[in-house]
NUKE-525381 format. One record per residue: residue in three letters; x, y, z of N, C-alpha, C, O, CB in turn. Coordinates in steps of 0.001 Angstrom, whole numbers, padded with zeros to 6 digits, always signed. Glycine has a CB too. Layout:
BEGIN
ALAXYZXYZXYZXYZXYZ
...
END
This chain:
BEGIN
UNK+037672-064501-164182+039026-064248-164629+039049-062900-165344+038247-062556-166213+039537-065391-165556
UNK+040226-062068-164800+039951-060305-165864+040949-060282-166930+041811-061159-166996+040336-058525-164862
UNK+040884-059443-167664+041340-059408-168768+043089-059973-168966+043426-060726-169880+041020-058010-169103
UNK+043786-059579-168201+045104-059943-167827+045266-061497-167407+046443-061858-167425+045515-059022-166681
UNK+044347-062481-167038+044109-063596-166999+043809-065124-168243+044041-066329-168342+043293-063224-166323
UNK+043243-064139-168871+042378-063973-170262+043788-064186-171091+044161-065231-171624+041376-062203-170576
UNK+044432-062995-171058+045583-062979-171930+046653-063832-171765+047373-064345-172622+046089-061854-171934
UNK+046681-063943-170300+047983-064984-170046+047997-066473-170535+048879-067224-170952+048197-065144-168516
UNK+046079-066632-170212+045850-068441-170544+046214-068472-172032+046912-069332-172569+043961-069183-170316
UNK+045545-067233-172726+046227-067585-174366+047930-067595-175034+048522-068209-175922+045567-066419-175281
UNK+048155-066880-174353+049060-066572-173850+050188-067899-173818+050952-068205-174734+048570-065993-172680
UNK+050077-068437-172761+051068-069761-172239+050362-070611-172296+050543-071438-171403+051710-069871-170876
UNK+049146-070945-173348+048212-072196-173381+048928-072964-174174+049760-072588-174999+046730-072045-173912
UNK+048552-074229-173881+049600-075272-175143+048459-076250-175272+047580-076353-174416+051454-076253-174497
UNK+048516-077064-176533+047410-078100-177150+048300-079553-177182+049278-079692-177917+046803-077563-178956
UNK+047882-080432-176420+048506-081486-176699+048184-082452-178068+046999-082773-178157+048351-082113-175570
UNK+048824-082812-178836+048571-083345-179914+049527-084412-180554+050702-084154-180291+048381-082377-180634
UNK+049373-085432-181250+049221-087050-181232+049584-086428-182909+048739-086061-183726+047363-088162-180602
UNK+050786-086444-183059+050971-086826-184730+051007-088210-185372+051745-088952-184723+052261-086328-185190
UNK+050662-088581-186036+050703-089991-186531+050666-090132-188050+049775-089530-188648+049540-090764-185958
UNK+051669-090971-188831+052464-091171-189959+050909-091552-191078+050151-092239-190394+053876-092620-189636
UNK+050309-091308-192467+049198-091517-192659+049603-093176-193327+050556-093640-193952+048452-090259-193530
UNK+048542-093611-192895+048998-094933-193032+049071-095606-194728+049702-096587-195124+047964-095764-192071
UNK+048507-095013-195209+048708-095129-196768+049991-095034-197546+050282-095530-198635+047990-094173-197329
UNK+050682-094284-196735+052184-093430-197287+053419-094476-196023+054646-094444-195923+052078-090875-196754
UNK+052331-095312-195240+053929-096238-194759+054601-097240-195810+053823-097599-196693+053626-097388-193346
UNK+055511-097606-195863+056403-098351-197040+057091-099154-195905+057136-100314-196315+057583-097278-198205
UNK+057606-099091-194766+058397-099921-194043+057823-101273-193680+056826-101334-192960+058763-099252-192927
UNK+058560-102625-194265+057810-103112-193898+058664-104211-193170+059861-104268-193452+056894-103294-194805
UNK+058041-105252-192086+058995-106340-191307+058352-107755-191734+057423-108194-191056+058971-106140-189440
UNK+058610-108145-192335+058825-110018-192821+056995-109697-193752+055944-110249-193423+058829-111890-190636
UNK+057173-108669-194905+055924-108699-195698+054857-107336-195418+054148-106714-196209+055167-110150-195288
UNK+055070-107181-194007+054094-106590-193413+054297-104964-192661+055144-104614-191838+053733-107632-192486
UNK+053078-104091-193353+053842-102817-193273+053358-102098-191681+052352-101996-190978+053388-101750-194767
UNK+054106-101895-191680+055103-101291-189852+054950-099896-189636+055892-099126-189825+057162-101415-189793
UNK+053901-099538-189278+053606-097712-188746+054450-097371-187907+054738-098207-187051+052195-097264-187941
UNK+054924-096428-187883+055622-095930-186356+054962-095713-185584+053743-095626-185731+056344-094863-186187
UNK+055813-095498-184104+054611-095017-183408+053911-093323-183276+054729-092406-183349+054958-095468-182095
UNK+053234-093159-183190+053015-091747-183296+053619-090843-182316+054136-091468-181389+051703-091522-183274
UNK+053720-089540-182223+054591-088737-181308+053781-087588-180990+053081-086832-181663+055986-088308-181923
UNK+054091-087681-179707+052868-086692-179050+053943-085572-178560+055115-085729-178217+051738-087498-177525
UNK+053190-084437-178637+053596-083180-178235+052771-082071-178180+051836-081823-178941+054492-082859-178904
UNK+053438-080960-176587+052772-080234-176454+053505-078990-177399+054677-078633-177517+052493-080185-175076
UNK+052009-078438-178106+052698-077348-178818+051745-076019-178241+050525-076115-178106+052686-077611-180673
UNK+052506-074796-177936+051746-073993-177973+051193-072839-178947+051704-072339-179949+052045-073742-177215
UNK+049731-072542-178177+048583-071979-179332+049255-070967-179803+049163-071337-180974+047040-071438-178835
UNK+049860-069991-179878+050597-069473-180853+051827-069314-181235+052506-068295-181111+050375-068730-180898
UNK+052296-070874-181961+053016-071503-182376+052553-071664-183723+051404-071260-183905+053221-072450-181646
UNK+053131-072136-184689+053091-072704-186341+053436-073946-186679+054654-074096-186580+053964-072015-187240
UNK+052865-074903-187040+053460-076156-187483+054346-076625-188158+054597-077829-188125+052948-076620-187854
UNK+055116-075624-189040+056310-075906-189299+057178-076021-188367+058214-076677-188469+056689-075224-190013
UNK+056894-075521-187589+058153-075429-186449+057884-076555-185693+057925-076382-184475+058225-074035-185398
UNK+057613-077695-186109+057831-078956-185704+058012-079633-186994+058975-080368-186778+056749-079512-184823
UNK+057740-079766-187893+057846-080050-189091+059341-080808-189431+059418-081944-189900+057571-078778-189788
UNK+060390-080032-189130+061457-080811-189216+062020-082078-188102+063099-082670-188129+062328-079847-189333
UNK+061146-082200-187373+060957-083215-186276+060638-084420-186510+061255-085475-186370+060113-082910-185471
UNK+058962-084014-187116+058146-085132-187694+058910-085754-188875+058879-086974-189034+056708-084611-188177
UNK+059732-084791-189875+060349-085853-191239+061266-086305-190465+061696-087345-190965+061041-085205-192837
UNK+061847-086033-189396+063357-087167-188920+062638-088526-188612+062870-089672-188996+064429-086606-187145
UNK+061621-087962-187729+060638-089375-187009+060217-090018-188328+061003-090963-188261+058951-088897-185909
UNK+059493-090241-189612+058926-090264-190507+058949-090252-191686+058080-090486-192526+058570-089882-190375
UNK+060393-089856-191781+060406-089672-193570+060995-091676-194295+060703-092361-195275+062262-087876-194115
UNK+061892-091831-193084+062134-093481-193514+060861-094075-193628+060685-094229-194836+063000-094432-192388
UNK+060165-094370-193188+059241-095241-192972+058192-094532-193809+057344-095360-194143+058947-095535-191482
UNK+057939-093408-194245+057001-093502-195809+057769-093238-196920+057289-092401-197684+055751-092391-195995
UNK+058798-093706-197213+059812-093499-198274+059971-092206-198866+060115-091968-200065+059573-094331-199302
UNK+059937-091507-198050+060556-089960-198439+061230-089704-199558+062333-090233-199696+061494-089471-197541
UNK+060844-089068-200313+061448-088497-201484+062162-086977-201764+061324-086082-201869+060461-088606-202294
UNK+063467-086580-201890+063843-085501-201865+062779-084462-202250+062788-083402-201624+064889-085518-202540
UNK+061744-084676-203340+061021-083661-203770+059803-083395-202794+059133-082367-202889+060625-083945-205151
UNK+059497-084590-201644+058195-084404-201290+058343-083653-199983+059345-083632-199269+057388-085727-201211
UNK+057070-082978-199762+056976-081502-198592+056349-082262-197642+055511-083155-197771+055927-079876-199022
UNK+056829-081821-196739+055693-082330-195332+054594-081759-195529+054528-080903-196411+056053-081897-193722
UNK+053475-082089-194762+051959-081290-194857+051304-082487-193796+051510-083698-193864+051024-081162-196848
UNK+050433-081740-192778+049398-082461-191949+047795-082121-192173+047577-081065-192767+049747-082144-190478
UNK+047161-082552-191946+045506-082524-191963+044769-083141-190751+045609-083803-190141+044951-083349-193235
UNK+043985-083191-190349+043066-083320-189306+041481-083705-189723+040492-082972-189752+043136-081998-188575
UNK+041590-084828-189968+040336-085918-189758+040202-084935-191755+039568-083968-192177+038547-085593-187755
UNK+041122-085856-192329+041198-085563-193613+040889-084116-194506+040672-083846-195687+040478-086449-193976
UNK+041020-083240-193015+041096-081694-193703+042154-080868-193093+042278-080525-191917+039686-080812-193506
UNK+043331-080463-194723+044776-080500-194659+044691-078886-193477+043725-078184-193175+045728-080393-196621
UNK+045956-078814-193133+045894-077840-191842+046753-076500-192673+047749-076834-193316+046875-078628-190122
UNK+046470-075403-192661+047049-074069-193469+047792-073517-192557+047464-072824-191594+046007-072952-194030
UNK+049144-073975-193030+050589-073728-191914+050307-072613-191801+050004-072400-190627+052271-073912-192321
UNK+050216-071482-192584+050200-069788-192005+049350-069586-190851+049559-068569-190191+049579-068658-193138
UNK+047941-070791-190299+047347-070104-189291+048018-070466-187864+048724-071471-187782+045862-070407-189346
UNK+047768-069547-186621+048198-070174-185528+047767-071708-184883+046620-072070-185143+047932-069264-184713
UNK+048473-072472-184200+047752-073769-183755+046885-073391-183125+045928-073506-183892+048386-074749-183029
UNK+046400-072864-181901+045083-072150-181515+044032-072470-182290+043094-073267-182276+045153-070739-181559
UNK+044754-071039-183431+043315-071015-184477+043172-072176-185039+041997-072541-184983+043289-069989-185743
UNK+043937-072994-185613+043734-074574-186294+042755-075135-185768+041669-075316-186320+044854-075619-186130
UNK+043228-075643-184014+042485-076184-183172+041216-075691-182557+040663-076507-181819+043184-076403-182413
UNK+040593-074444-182713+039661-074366-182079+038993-074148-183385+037913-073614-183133+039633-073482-180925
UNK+039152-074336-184849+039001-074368-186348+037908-075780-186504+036741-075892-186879+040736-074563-187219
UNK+039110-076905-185934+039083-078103-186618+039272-079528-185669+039127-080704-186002+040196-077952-187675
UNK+039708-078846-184172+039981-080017-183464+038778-080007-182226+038476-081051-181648+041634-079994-182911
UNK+038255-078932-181961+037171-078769-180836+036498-079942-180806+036777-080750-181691+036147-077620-181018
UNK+035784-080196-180106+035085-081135-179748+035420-082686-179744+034579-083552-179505+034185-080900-180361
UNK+036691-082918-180025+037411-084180-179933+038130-084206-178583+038306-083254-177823+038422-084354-181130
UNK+038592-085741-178397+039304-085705-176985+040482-085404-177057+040879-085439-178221+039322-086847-176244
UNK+041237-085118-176330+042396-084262-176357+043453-085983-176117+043050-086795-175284+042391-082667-174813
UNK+044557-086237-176838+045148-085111-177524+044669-084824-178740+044366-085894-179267+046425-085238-177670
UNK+044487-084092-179322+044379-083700-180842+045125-084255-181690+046323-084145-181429+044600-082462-181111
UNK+044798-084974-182879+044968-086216-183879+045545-085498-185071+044614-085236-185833+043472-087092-184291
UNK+046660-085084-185531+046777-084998-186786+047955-085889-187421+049047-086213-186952+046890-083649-187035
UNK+047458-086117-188424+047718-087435-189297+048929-086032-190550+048765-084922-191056+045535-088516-190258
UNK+050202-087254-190465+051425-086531-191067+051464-086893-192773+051238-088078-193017+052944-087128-190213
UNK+051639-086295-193578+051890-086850-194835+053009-085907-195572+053335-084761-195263+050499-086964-195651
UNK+053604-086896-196861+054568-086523-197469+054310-086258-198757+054888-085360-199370+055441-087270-197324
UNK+053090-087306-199454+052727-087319-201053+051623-086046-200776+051348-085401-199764+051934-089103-201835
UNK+051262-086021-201803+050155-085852-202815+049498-084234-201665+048511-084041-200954+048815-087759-203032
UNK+050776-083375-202082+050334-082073-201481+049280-081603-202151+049208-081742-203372+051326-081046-201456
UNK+048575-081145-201622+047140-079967-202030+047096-078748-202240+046620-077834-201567+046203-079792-201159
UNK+047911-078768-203764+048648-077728-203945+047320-076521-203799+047676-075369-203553+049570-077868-205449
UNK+045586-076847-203978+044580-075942-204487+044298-075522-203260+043338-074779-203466+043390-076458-205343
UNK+044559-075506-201811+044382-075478-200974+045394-075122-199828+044983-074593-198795+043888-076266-201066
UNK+046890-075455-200042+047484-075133-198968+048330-074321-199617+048162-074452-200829+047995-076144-198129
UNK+049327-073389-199303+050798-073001-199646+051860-073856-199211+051925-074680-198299+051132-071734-199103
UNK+052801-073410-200204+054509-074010-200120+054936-073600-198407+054143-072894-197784+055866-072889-201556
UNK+055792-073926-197954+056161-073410-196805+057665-074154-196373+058005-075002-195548+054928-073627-195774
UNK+058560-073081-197741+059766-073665-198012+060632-073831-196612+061277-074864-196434+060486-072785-199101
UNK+060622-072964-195803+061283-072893-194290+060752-072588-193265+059568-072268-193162+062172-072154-194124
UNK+061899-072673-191994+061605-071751-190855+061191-070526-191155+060401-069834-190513+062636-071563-190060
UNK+061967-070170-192553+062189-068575-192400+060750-068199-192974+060096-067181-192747+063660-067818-193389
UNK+060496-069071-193617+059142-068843-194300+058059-068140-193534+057373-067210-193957+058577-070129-194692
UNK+057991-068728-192305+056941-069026-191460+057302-067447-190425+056539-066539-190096+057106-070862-190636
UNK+058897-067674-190121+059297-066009-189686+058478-064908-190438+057523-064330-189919+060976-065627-190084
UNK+058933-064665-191706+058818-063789-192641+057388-063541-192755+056938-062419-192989+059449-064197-193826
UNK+056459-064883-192542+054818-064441-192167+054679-063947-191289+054178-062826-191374+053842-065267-191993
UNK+054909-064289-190411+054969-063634-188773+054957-062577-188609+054034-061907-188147+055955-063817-187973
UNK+056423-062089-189107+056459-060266-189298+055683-059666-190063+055436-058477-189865+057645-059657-189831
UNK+055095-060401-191168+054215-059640-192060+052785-059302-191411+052128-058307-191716+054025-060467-193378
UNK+052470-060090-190650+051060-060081-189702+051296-059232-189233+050908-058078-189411+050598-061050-188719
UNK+052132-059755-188394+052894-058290-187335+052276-056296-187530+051631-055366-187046+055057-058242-188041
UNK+053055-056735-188525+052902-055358-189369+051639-054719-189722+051629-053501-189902+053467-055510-190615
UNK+050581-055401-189839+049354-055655-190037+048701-055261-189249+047769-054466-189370+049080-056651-190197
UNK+049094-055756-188340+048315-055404-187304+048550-053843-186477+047774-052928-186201+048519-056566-186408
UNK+049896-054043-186269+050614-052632-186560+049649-051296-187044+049091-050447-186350+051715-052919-187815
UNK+049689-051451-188335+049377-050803-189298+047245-050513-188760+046657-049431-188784+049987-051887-190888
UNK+046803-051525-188464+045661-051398-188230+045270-050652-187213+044358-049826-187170+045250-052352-188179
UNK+046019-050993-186389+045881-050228-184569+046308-048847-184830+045716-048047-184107+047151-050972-183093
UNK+047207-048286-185691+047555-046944-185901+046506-046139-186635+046219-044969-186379+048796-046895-186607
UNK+045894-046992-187701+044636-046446-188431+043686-045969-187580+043265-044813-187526+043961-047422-189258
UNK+043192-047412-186559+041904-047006-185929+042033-046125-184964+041038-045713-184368+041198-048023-185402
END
């Protein structure tokens, strides 16, 4: 495959992946007994950001772990939280390699990690990184 091949697979590659509600944080429960949703699979592609599903997962999810106006979405992967600023790509070939596809990340609402992840108040948030990379890179390619 030559370089133009190379670029395209990264390019238009997508990661299939299996979100699922963390089961500690379900509250819904039917005659005693507490009631997971089902999990929701989707293809996202590798350079994509997880916020940008984010408002998906709290529609699917926020009833059923008793959502609290104050609490942030945040996901992790086999109990290590995922750093919205990187691309899914990079996440996944980070933290999901060698597992079977789809790729497993487990959704939560409590007990953000504040020492470890950033806020990631919006869409725009995640824009406003974007361009800042952007620029970066920009800026680098003109240097060298």
């Amino acid at each position: 495959m030559g370089d133009e091949g190379v670029r395209r697979e990264l390019w238009d590659g997508k990661i299939p992946v299996c979100f699922k509600l963390d089961e500690d944080e379900v509250t819904m429960s039917i005659r005693g007994d507490r009631v997971a949703p089902q999990p929701c699979y989707m293809m996202i592609p590798r350079v994509s950001y997880l916020p940008l599903v984010y408002e998906k997962l709290d529609k699917l999810y926020s009833r059923a772990a008793g959502r609290q106006v104050e609490d942030e979405v945040w996901v992790s992967a086999e109990a290590t939280p995922l750093k919205w600023h990187y691309p899914v790509g990079v996440l996944y070939d980070l933290y999901g390699r060698g597992q079977n596809l789809p790729w497993e990340i487990t959704v939560h609402f409590r007990n953000f990690p504040e020492d470890i992840l950033l806020h990631c108040e919006s869409k725009e948030a995640v824009e406003a990184h974007f361009k800042s990379k952007l620029k970066e890179v920009c800026h680098i390619i003109i240097v060298v």
